[in-house]
Structure formats: C-alpha cells, structure tokens
C-alpha positions as CSV (number, residue, x, y, z in Angstrom):
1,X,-45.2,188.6,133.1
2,X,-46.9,191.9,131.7
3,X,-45.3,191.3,128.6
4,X,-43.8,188.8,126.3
5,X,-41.5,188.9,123.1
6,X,-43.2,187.1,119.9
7,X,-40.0,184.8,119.8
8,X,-40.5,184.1,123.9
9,X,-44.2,183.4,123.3
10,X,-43.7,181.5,120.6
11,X,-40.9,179.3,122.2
12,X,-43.1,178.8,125.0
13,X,-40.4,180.6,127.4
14,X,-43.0,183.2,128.5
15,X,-46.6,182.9,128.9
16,X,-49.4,185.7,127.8
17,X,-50.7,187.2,131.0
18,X,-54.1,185.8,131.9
19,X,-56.2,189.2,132.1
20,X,-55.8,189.8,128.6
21,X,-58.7,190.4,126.6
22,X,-58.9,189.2,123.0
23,X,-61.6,190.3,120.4
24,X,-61.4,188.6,117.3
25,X,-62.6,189.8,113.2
26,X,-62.7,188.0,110.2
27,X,-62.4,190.3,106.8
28,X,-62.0,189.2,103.7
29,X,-58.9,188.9,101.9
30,X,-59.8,190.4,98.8
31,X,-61.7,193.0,99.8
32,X,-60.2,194.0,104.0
33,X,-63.0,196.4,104.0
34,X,-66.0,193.7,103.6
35,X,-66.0,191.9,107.2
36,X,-66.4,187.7,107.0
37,X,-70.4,188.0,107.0
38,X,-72.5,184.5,108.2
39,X,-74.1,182.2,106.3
40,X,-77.9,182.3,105.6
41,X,-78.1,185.8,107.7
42,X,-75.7,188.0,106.3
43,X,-74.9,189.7,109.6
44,X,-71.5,190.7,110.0
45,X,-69.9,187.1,111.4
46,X,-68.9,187.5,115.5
47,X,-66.6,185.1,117.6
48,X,-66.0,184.1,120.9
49,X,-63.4,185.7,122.8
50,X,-60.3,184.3,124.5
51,X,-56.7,183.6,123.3
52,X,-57.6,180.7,121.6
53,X,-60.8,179.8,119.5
54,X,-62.4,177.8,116.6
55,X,-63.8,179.0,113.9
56,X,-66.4,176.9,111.8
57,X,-65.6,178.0,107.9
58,X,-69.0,176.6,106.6
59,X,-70.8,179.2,108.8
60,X,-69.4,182.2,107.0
61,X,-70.4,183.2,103.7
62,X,-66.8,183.3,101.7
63,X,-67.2,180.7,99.4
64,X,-65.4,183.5,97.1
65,X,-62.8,184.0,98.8
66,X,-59.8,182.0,98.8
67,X,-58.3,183.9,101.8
68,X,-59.3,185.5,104.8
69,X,-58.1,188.3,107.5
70,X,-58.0,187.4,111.1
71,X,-57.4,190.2,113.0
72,X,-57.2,190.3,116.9
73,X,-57.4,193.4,119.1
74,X,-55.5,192.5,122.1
75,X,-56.2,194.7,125.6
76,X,-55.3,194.9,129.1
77,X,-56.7,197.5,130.4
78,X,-56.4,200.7,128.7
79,X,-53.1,199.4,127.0
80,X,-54.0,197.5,123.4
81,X,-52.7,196.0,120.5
82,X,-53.8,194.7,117.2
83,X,-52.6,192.0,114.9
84,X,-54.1,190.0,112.1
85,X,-53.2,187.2,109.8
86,X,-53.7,186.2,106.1
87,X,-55.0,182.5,106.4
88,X,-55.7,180.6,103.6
89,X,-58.9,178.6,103.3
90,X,-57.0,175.1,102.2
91,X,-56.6,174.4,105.8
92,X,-60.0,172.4,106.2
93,X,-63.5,173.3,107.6
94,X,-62.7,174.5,110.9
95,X,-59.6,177.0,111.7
96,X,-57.9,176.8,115.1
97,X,-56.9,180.2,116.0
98,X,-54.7,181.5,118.9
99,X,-52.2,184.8,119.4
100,X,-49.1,182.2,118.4
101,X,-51.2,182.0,115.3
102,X,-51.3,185.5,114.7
103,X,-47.8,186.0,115.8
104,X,-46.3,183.2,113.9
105,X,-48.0,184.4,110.8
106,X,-48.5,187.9,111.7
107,X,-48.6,191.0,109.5
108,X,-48.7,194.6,111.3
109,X,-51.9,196.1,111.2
C-alpha cells in the first residue's frame, strides 16, 4: 500500500511501502539544536539509511546527555514526512531503531 495508519503499521496489518527513503538524525535532548556529534572527530554523527538501523552509542560524543532526539525524514518521491523520538540512553550501548520505533514513541516534529 502507498500508505499506512501508525496503529496498522504498528499491528503489523499493513506494511511500509518498499521505495521509501529514510534519513536518519540524532540531536541532543537537551539542547535539539546541537546535532549527536562523533566521538574523537567531532563531526556531526551520520547513519545509514533504511527503515531499520543500529546505532552504536559509544561512537557518539553524549556522555552528557541523558537523552537523545532521533528524528527521521521519511520520502517517497517528492511527498515527505518527518518524525522523531525522545530515547533515553538507559537502553544499553547500541539502539535498535525502526519507523515502529518512532511511531510507537513518536512526538510530531
């Protein structure tokens, strides 16, 4: 389908269309202005793109921070979307991230 309902997506009754194209950001949560920056270089962090990724925590530079902002520009074509998410950094060293993620958790942009 071209488009799915949060509730559909999440209940796995309707699947995200395969040609979407999902860019993912990291800010932090105490300052959504300061992108997530990398350990060591201090470039602004980048990640792979797809509907589902992993993120290595120890690689960013947020040992401040006890939150961060995921946000996800979804696109298909020239029609887009963006979400993001408020994640707390208890959840271990490495974050699984996918659109039910951000639309389980997710906070209008």
């Amino acid at each position: 389908p071209d488009a799915c309902l949060s509730e559909a997506l999440i209940a796995g009754t309707c699947t995200a269309d395969a040609n979407l194209d999902v860019a993912w950001m990291c800010a932090r949560a105490s300052d959504r202005h300061r992108a997530c920056r990398s350990r060591g270089t201090g470039a602004i962090a980048t990640f792979e793109s797809g509907t589902v990724i992993s993120v290595d925590i120890s690689a960013l530079d947020v040992d401040d921070e006890a939150e961060l902002v995921f946000s996800a520009l979804i696109s298909k074509g020239a029609r887009f979307a963006e979400t993001s998410v408020v994640l707390p950094l208890l959840q271990g060293p490495v974050l699984d991230l996918s659109i039910a993620t951000l639309f389980n958790n997710a906070e209008r942009a």
